[in-house]
C-alpha positions as CSV (number, residue, x, y, z in Angstrom):
1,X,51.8,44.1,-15.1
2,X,52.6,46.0,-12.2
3,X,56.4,46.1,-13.0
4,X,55.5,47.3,-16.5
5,X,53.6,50.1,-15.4
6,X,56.3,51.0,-12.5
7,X,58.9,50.6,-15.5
8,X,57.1,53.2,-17.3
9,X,56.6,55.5,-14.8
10,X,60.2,55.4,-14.3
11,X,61.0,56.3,-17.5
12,X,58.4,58.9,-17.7
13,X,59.7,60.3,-14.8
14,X,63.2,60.8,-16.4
15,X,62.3,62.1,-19.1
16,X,60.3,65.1,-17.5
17,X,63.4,65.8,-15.1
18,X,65.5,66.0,-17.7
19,X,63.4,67.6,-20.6
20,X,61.2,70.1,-18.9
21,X,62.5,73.8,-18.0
22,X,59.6,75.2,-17.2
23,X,56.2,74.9,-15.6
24,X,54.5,74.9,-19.0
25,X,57.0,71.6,-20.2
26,X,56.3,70.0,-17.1
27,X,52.5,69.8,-17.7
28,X,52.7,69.0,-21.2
29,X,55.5,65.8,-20.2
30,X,52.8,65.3,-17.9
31,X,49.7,64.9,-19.9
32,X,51.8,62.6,-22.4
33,X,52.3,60.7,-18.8
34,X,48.5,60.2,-17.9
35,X,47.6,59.5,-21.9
36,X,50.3,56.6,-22.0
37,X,48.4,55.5,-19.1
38,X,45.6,55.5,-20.3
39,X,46.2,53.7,-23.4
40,X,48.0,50.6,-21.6
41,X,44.6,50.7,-18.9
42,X,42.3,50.8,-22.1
43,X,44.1,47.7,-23.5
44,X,43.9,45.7,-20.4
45,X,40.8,46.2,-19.6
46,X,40.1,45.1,-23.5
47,X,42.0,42.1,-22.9
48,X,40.0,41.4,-19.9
């Protein structure tokens, strides 16, 4: 589980390097960060 969130955070990572310009795109990549997160910590924690 680990791995898959450090995958993700990877790839979340590149994506705001390369797609934000500005201050403004950089907070929105990352709010989409923190709600992917909390989406996969709502499903464990379901599983559980």
């Amino acid at each position: 589980m680990t791995k898959k969130f450090l995958g993700l955070g990877a790839i979340l990572a590149m994506m705001a390097l390369s797609a934000c310009e500005t201050v403004q795109g950089a907070g929105r990549d990352l709010q989409t960060a923190g709600s992917v997160v909390q989406q996969e910590s709502a499903e464990v924690q379901a599983g559980m």
